[in-house]
C-alpha positions as CSV (number, residue, x, y, z in Angstrom):
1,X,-12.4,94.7,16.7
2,X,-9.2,94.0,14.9
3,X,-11.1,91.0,13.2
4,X,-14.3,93.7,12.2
5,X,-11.3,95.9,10.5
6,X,-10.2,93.3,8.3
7,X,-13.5,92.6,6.7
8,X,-15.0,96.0,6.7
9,X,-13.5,96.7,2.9
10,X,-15.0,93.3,1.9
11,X,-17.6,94.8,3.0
12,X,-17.9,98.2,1.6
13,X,-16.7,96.4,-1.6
14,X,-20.0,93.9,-1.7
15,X,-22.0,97.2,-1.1
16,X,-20.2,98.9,-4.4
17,X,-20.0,96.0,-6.6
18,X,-23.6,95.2,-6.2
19,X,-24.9,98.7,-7.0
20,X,-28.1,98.6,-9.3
21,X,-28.1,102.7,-9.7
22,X,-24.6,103.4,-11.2
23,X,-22.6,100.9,-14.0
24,X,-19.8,98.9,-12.0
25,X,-17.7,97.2,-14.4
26,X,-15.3,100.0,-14.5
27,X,-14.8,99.6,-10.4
28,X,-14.3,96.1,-10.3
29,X,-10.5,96.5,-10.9
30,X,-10.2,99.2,-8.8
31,X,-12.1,97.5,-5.7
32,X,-10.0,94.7,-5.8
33,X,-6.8,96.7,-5.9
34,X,-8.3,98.1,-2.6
35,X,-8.8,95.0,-1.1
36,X,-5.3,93.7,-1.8
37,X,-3.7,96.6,-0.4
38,X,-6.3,95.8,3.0
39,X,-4.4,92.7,3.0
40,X,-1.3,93.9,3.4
41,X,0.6,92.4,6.3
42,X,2.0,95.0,8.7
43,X,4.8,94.4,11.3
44,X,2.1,95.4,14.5
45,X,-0.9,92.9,13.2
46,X,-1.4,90.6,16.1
47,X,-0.9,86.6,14.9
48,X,-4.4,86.2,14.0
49,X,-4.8,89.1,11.9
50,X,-2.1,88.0,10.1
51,X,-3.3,84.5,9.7
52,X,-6.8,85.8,8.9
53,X,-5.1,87.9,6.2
54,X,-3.3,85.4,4.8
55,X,-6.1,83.2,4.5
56,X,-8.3,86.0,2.8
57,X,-5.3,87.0,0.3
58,X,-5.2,83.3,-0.8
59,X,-9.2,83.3,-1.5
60,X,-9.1,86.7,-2.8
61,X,-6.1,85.7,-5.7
62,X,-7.9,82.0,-5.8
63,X,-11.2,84.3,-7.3
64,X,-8.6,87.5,-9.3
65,X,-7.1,84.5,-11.3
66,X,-10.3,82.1,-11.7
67,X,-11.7,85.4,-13.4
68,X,-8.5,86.7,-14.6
69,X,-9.9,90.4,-12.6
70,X,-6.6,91.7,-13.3
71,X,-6.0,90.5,-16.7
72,X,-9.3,90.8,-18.6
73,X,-9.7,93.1,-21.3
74,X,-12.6,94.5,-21.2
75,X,-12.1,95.2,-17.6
76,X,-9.2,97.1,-17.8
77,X,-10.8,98.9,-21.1
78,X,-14.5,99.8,-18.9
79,X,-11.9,101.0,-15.8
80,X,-10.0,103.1,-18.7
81,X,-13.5,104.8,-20.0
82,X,-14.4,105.7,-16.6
83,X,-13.5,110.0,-15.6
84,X,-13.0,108.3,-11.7
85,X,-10.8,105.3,-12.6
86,X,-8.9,105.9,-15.8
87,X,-5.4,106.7,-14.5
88,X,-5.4,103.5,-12.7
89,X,-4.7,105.6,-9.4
90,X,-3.9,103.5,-6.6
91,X,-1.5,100.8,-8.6
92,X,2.5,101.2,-8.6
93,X,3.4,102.4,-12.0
94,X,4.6,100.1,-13.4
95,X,1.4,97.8,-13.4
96,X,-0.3,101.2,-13.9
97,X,1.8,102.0,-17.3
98,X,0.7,98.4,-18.0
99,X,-3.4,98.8,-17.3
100,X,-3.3,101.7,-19.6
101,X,-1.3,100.8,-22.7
102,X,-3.7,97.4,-22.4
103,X,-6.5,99.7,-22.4
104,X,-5.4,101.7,-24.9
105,X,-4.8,98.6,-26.8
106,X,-8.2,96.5,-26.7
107,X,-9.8,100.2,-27.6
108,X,-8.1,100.5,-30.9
109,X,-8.4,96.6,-31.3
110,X,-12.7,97.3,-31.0
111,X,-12.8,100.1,-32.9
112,X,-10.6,98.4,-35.9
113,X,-13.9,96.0,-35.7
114,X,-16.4,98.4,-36.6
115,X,-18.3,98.6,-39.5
116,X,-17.6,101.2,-41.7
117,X,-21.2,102.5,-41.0
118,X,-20.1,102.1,-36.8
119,X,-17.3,104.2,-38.0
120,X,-19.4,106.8,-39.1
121,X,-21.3,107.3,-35.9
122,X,-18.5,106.9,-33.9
């Protein structure tokens, strides 16, 4: 059972990432902050739960930093644009402080990049 636990917000984050209904870009950041926090080794997780943990944490930053999930741009600009996500919720501040002035950031930086015309209609 403790096992099922572990992989249940792998899980439920497969089933949100691949949504075909709804735009997910701005809930990739998010879903992986989840699933770092899942990983979080407590004191009364038994020895394989914290070797199973340990093993997925490694896979899980192996993919973050292959894909730079908590570094990319364009990520951390869609999760800004998004009413459910902007405030970067369920991050410490000080990473949170850092999501948004990034956000903030590549916005002005796309918007300096627009035609006069894009201007216009913008």
């Amino acid at each position: 059972m403790e096992i099922i636990q572990i992989f249940e917000p792998f899980y439920n984050a497969t089933l949100e990432l691949s949504g075909c209904k709804y735009v997910t870009i701005s809930i990739v950041i998010p879903t992986f902050g989840c699933l770092q926090a899942s990983l979080l080794v407590d004191p009364n997780d038994s020895l394989n739960v914290r070797v199973l943990k340990k093993v997925l944490n490694y896979w899980k930053n192996m993919y973050t930093e292959k894909y730079g999930i908590f570094t990319n741009k364009i990520l951390i600009a869609a999760t800004f644009l998004d009413v459910r996500t902007k405030l970067f919720g369920r991050f410490p501040d000080e990473i949170r402080k850092e999501f948004l002035k990034e956000a903030k950031n590549t916005i002005k930086t796309i918007i300096s990049e627009f035609t006069t015309e894009q201007k216009k209609n913008f």
